[in-house]
N, C-alpha and C positions, 0 to 999 in steps of 0.2 A: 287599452288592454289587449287588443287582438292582437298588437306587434309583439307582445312577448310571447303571442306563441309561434315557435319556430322550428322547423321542419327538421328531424332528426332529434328534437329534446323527446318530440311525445313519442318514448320507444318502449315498446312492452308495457308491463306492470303499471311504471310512472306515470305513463303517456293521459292514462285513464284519471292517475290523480293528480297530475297540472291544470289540466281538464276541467276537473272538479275544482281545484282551488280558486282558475280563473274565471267558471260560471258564476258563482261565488260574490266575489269581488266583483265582476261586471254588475252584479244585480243588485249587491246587498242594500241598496236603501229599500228596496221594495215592501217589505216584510217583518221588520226583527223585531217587532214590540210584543209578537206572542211571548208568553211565561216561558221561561223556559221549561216547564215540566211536560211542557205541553207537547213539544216537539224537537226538543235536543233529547231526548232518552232513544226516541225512535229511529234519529240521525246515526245519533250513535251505534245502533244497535247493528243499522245494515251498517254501517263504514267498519265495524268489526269482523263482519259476516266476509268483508272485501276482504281488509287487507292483515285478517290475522289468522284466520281461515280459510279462505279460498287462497289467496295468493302464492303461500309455499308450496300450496299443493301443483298451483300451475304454472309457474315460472321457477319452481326451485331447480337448483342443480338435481335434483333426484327424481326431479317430476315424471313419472310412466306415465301411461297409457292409462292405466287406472287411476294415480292418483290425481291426473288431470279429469276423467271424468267423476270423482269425489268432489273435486273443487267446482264441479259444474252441479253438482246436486244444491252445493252450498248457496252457488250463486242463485239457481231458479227460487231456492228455498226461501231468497231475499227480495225476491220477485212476487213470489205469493205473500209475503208480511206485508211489504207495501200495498197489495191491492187490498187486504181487511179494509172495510168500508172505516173502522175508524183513524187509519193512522192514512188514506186516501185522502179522508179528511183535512188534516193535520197540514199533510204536503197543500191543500188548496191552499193554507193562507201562511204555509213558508217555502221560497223559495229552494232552500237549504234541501230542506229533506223531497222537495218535490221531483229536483234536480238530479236527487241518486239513482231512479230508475233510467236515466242515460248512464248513469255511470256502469251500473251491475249490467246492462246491456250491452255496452261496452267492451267489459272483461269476458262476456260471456265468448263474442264475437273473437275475442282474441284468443279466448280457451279451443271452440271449434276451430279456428283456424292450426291452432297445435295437434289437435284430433285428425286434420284432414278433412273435416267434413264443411266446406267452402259452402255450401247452400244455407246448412244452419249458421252460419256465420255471418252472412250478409240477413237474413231474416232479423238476426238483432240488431244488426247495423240500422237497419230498418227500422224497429222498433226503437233504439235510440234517437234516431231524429226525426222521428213521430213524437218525442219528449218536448224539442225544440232546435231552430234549425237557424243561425246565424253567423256573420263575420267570425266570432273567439273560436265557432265550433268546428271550420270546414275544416278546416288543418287537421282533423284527428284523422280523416281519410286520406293524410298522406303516410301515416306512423310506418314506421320499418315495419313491426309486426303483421301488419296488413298487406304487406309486397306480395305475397302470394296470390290473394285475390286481384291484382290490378287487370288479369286478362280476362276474368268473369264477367260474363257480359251485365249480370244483374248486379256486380259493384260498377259496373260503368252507366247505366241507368241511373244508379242513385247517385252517383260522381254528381252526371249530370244536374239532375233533380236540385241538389244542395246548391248545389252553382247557382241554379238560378234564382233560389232563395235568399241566397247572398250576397246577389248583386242587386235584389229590390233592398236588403239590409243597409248597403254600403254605398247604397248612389252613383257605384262607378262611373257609368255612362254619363252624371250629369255635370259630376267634378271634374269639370275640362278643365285643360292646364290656360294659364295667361297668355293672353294675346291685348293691342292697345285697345281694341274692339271687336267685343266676339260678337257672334253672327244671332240674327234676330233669333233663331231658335234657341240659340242658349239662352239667348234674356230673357226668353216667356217658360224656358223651363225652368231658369233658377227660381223668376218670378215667381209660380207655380208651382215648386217647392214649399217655398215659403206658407203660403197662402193654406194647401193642403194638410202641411205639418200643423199651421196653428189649428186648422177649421174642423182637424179631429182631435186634436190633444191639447190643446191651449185651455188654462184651466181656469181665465180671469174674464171672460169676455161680459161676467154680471159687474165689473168695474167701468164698462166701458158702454153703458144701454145703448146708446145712441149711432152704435159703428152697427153698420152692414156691411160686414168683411166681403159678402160677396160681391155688392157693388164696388166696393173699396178693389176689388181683385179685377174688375172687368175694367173699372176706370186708369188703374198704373197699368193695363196693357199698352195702351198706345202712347205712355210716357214711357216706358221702358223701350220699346221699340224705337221712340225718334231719337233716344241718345245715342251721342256719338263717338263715345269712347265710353271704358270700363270703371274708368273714375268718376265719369257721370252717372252709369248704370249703377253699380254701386252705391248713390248718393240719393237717386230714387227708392232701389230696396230701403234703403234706411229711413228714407219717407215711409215710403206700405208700410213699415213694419211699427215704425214711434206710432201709428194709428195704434197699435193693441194698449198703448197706455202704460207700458209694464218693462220696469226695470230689468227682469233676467230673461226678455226677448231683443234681439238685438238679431244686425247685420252686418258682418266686419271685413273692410274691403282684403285683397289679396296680398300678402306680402312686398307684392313687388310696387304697391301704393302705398306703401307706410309712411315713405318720405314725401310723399305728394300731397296725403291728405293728413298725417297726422302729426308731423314736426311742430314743437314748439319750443320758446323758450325759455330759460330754466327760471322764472317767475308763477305766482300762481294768483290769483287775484278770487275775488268775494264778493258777492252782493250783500250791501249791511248799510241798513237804513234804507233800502231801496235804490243804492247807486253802488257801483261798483268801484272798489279801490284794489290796488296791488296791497295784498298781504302777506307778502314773500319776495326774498331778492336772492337768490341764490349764484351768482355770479356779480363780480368784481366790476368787471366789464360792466354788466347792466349798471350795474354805481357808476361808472364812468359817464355815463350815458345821461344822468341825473336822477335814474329811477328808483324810489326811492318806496318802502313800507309805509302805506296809509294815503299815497299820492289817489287821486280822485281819477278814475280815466275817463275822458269824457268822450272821445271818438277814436274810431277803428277805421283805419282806411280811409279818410274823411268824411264818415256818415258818424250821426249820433249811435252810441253806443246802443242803446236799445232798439233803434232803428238797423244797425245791423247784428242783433241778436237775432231781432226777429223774421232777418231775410235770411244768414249764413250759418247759423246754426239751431235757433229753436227747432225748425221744422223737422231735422233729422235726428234728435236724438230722445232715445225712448225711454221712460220712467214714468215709477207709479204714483208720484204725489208732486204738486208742486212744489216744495222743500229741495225733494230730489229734481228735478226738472232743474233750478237756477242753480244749483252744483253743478250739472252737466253743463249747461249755458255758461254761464259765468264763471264757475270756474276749470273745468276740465276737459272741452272744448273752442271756449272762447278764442284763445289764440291762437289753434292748430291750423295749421296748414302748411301750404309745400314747402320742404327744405331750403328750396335755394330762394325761396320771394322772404323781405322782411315784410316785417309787419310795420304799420304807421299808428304810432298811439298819440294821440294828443291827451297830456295829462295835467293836472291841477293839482296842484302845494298845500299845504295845510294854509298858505298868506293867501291863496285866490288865484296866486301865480301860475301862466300856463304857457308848457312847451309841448312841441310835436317831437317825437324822436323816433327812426325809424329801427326798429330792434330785429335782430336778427332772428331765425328759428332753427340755426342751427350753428355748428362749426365754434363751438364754446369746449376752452380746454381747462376751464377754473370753474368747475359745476362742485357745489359745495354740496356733498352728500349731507340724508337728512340721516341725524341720529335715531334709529330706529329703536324703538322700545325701551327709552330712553328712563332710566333708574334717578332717582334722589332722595336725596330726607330732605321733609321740609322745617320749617322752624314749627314748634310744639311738640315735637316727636314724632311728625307725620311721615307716613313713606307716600310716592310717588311711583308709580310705572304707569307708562306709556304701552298699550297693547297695540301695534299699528298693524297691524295684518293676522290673520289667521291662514294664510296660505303653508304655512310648511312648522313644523313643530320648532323653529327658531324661537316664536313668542313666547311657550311656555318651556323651553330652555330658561328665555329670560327672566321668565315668571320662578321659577325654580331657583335661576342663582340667587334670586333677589328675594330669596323667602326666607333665611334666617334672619336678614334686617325687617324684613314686613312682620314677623312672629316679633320681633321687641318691638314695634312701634306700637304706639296709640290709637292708631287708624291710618287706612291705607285709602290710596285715590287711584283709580284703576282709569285711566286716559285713554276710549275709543273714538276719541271728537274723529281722528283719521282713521278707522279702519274701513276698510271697506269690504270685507269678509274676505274670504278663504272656504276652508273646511271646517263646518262646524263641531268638530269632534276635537279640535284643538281648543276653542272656547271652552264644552265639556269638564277639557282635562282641569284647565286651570280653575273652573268652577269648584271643580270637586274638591280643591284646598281651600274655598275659602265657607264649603256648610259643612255642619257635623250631623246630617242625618237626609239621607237621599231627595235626590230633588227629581224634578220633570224635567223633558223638553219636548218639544212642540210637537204638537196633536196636527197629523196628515192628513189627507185626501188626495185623493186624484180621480180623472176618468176612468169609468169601465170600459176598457177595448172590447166588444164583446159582439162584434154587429148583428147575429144571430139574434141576441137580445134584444137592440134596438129594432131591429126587424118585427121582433113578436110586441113589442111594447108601444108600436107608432111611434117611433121613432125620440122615445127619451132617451135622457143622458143620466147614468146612474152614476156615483161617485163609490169609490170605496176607502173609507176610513180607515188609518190605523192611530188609534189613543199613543196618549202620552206612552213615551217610555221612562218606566226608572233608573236613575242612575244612583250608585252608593258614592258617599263620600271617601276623598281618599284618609289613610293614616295621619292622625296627628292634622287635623285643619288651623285655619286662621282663623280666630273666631272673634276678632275685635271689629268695628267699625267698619266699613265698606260703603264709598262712592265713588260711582259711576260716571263719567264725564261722558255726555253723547251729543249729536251735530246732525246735520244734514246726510256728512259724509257716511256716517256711521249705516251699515248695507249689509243687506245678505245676510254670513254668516255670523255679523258682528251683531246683529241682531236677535239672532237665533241667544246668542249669549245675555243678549239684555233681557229677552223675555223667559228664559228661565233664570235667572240672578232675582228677575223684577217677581216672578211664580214662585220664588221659595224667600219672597218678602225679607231679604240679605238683607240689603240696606238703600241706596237712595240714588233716585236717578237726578241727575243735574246737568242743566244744559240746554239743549234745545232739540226738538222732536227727532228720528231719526230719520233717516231716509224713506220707508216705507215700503221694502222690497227684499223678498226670498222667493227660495223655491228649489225644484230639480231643473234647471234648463236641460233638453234634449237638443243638442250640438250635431248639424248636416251639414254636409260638404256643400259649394256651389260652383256653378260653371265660372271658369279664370281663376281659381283659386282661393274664393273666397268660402263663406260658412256665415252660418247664421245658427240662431239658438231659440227655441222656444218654449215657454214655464210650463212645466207639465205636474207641479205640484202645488197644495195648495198649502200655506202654513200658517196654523193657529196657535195660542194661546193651549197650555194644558186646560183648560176648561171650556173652550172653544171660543173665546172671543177672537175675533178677527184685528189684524191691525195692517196689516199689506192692504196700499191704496192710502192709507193715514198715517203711520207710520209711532213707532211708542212715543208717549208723551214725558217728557220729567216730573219728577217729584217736584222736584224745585227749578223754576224756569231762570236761566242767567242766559242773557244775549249779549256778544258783543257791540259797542256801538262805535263809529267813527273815531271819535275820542278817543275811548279807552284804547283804540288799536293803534293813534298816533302816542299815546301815552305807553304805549310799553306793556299796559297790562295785561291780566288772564282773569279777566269776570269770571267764566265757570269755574278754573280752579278756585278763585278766592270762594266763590259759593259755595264750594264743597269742602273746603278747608272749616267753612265757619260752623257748617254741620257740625263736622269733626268737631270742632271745640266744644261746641253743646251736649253734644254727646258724652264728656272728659266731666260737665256740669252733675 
């Protein structure tokens, strides 16, 4: 968010309301489950106060002397409504409205500054980032409007001041650029990043009784220190970090490692029945090769498969259920590694038959893209959509073209066995077509940052809650039959979608548990380029049952086994097909 603000947009008037729109958007999961009556009238009241009354008065073409200080009456006038102890209130538990006393202190500082009077102008400057003081915000102290004060020594005081606030924001000093080995101090500070971020804001550590992060933090010192390049450092963080147990905390090497540590190639393979088979072929070439859907893999490099699960990649990859854990094992790490090394798979036939074949991980020109959100009728009159992502409103695009045939069918099958979340405000949307009367989604927490607090309280950790929110349904819904197809893979925000579908008791989950993992991850830079992410929410059930750590369960449980995968079949669909029929009964 902070790149789009950009030096010469925030000028005059605007500057104050790009401002506001991207405090806004930076913050908005914080807070929105207040009523609206509660605190959008008050929002409103000052954002009217700004920019439909003070504004013309102080940036019009006609603006005098007087009518800029009218426009300054208006603004203080919006200054004293916010302090009434009840609408001070209000702003504690929304962002939104809490955030407009930067804004009116803002405009004020840009009104004296058209007045001539540079001292009251930095006074509100002042008093706006006494509001709040970070990365989206520093840039407002570059606006045109403000050129006049850049030689007062008390805007270069508070220059300064901001600066340093937003360089503890933005980590600059720790986000060093790539090298093949950075120097012991970057490792124990990246380390120490890490470790920090979790051990004040990490919201799951009652999943995990048995870790003492701090031991855990003193012990990868001197394993991060003897490595010897950034690919191994790297590979320890992601050790420390798979300790917190939790799917949306993670450590992700530096761009210029992608090919080193994360190539693979275009097959995907499945633990089913407890042994792992290839359940995907997506290049020619791999056919060539004999590799084939349903093949058995029994060794990696010539160790036993789960002998080198358990040495080359269990130990680094983070998640909150076992479900999820052999998804990341076995299917979406298993094969990674450097670009230019093949891999050596020894693999077994459906007859017992076994070859070794060495596969490549990379340098493949016949990659068979996967049909993504993939539409059909089935036989009975059934519809079919595939939801594979929530990352960008592509899905309920596809959700949308495919809803005049989903309104004639007899029942719909809604396929998230792959998604792995996105945004869940794209789930949301498509929900909203298929109830005809408001539903929930998940009921929040997070830490209190308040150290003041923990100071006076001996040092507890308090949580603050925000309840379900309501959402309306959209015009005209689907109101026939609904199942749910869900997996292992099924994550994040794809879950957020199962547990309200599953909360306004639609219709039927089928499948196998999901992954086990949501959240807000908070996203820090590291030394060489890398970043890491740590869960700072907590998400429940509108009624408060917990399911992160376990992950949701189906209504009706259909697993694939060996068989059916050499046979061609789709257990979960047929399970949820025969729903549908019953339902027709």
């Amino acid at each position: 968010m902070a790149q789009s603000l950009r030096v010469g947009i925030l000028v005059r008037w605007a500057a104050g309301w790009l401002c506001t729109f991207l405090i806004a958007s930076a913050l908005h999961a914080q807070d929105t489950s207040m009523p609206a009556s509660a605190w959008i009238d008050a929002y409103q009241r000052v954002q009217k106060m700004r920019h439909e009354q003070a504004a013309p008065l102080i940036t019009g073409t006609d603006a005098d002397e007087a009518s800029i200080a009218r426009g300054v009456e208006i603004l203080e006038e919006a200054l004293t409504y916010l302090d009434e102890a009840t609408v001070a209130d209000l702003g504690n538990g929304s962002v939104y409205l809490r955030f407009r006393r930067f804004d009116v202190n803002r405009d004020l500082a840009g009104a004296f500054v058209r007045l001539g009077d540079e001292d009251r102008a930095i006074e509100h400057l002042r008093a706006a980032f006494a509001t709040g003081v970070g990365p989206q915000l520093a840039p407002v102290l570059e606006a045109d409007d403000l050129a006049p004060l850049r030689d007062h020594e008390g805007f270069r005081r508070l220059n300064a001041e901001v600066d340093a606030w937003t360089r503890i924001g933005s980590h600059a000093s720790v986000a060093t650029p790539y090298t093949d080995n950075l120097s012991i101090e970057e490792k124990i500070a990246g380390l120490s990043m890490i470790w920090s971020r979790a051990r004040e804001d990490f919201v799951y550590f009652d999943q995990v009784p048995d870790l003492d992060w701090d031991a855990a933090y003193r012990e990868a010192i001197p394993r991060v220190i003897a490595t010897d390049s950034t690919r191994d450092y790297y590979r320890e963080l992601q050790r420390f970090v798979a300790q917190l147990r939790d799917g949306h905390s993670n450590a992700y090497p530096p761009e210029e490692l992608f090919d080193a540590m994360t190539s693979r190639p275009p097959l995907s393979c499945e633990r089913i029945e407890g042994t792992v088979i290839v359940r995907e072929v997506r290049s020619d070439a791999l056919r060539a090769l004999g590799v084939e859907e349903g093949m058995r893999i029994v060794a990696i490099d010539g160790s036993p498969v789960d002998d080198y699960i358990d040495r080359e990649v269990r130990p680094f990859v983070s998640s909150s259920t076992p479900q999820n854990e052999e998804v990341r094992c076995a299917t979406y790490f298993l094969l990674s590694g450097a670009a230019d090394t093949p891999v050596s798979l020894e693999l077994e036939s459906a007859s017992g038959e076994r070859k070794t074949v060495a596969v490549a991980r990379s340098g493949y020109d016949d990659i068979e893209p996967r049909d993504k959100n993939a539409f059909r009728e089935l036989d009975g009159g059934f519809t079919y959509l595939a939801l594979d992502h929530f990352e960008s409103n592509e899905t309920l695009q596809a959700f949308l073209a495919a809803k005049p045939k989903i309104d004639a069918s007899n029942g719909l099958v809604l396929d998230l066995r792959r998604n792995g979340g996105g945004n869940t405000s794209v789930g949301y949307a498509i929900l909203a077509h298929l109830v005809d009367e408001p539903y929930l989604g998940s009921r929040t927490s997070h830490r209190m940052r308040d150290s003041l607090a923990t100071v006076r309280t001996g040092g507890t950790i308090e949580w603050i809650t925000t309840p379900a929110k309501s959402y309306p349904p959209a015009a005209n819904p689907y109101v026939g039959p609904v199942a749910v197809l869900i997996s292992p893979i099924t994550f994040s925000a794809a879950e957020g979608f199962v547990v309200a579908f599953d909360a306004a008791d639609r219709g039927v989950l089928v499948g196998r548990t999901t992954g086990g993992s949501t959240g807000q991850p908070m996203m820090f830079p590291l030394p060489g380029g890398g970043r890491a992410r740590v869960c700072v929410k907590r998400d429940l059930y509108p009624d408060g049952r917990a399911w992160v750590g376990h992950g949701i369960d189906p209504d009706i449980e259909a697993v694939p086994t060996i068989a059916s995968v050499r046979a061609g079949r789709d257990v979960e669909l047929e399970a949820a097909v025969a729903w549908l029929r019953d339902q027709r009964k």
